[in-house]
N, C-alpha and C positions, 0 to 999 in steps of 0.2 A: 705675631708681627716679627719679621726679621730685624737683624739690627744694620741700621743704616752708620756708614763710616765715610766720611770726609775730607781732605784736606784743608785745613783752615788757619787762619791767624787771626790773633785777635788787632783789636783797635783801638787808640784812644781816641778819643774827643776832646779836642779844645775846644769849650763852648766861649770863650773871651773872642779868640779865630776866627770861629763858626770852621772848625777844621779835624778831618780826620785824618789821625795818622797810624798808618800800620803798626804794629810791632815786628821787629825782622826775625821773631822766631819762628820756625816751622811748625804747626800744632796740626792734630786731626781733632775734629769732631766724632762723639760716636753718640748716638740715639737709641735706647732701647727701652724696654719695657722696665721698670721701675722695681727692687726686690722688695720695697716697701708696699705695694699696691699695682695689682694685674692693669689697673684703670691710669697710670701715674705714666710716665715718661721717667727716665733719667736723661739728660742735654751733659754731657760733657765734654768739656776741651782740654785738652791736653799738650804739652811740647810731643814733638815728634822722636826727640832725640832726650837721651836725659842732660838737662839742662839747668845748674846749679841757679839756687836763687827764683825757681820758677816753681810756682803751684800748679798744678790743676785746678780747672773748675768746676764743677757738679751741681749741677741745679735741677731743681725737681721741676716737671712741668705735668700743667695739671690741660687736658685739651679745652681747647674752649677757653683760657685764660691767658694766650699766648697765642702770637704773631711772627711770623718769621718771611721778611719782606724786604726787597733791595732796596737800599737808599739810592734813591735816583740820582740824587745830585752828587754824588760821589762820581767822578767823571773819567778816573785814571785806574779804574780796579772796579771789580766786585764785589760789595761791600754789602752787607745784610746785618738788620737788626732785628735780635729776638728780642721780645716787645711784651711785660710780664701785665697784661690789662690791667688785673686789681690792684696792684702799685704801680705802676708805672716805670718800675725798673726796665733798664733800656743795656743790651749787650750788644757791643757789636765787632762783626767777625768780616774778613777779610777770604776769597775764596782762591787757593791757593794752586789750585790745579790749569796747565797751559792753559794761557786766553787763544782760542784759532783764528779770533779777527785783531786784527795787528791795527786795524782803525780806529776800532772802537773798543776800548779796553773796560768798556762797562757791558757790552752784549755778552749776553748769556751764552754756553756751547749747552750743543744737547744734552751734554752730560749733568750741566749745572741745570736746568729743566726739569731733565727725569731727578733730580738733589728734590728740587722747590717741589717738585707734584710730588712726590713722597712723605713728604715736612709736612705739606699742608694736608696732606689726607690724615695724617696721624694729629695732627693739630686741632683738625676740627671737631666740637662739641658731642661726646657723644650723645648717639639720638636716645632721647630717653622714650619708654614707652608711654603714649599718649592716652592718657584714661579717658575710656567713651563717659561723653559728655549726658547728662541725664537728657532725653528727649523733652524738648517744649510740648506742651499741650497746647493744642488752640484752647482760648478763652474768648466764652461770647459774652459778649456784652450788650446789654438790651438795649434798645433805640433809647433816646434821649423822649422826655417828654414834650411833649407842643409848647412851644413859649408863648406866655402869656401875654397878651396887648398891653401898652400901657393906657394910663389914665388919659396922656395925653395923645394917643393915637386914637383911642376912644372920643376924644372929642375933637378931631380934622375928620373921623371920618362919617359925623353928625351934621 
């Protein structure tokens, strides 16, 4: 897998608000294969510039346990949440590279498309191999026996 780079910033979340707010540092994104495990991702964000007071981020992603999907309701930017399934940790990121529709500063450019179809191919679960299922065998089963009349059928039909 190549490694995928970005432009991004991160976001916070007022959830009191229901509001997200950028942060105005310039950061990339960079996606690559994990040197803990070929099967692993590393997801990291970084400032663009070096930037006193500011960490990187580095997070391990396992595919299949992670989401990476634009908050729709964010309505003034590009905003995307990686989304860690088994807990529920929730990152989100701002996409920093020119918007080309000046109306709608949430529509995706191709470049941010060909981002998402990338992310999401590397995201999805790997296919594990499928162990052949042991064959059913038919089973016969003998007729049922004749039911027996009752007593009282026996005597309406006297």
């Amino acid at each position: 897998m190549s490694t995928i780079k970005f432009r991004a910033g991160r976001v916070n979340y007022d959830a009191e608000k229901k509001l997200a707010i950028p942060q105005k540092i310039q950061g990339q994104i960079t996606i690559k294969q994990s040197d803990e495990d070929e099967s692993f991702y590393s997801f990291e964000w970084a400032p663009k510039d070096n930037v006193t007071n500011v960490e990187p981020e580095d997070l391990l992603v396992i595919p299949g346990d992670v989401t990476w999907k634009q908050v729709e309701e964010a309505k003034t930017g590009r905003v995307f949440a990686l989304t860690f399934l088994s807990s529920g940790a929730r990152h989100l990121f701002w996409l920093q590279e020119v918007n080309e529709d000046e109306d709608d500063l949430s529509a995706l450019s191709k470049k941010d498309k060909e981002i998402l179809a990338k992310i999401e191919k590397i995201f999805e679960p790997a296919e594990e191999e499928e162990e052949e299922a042991p064959q059913q065998q038919d089973v016969e089963i003998p007729d049922a026996a004749p039911a027996t009349t009752t007593t009282q059928e026996q005597q309406n039909s006297q």
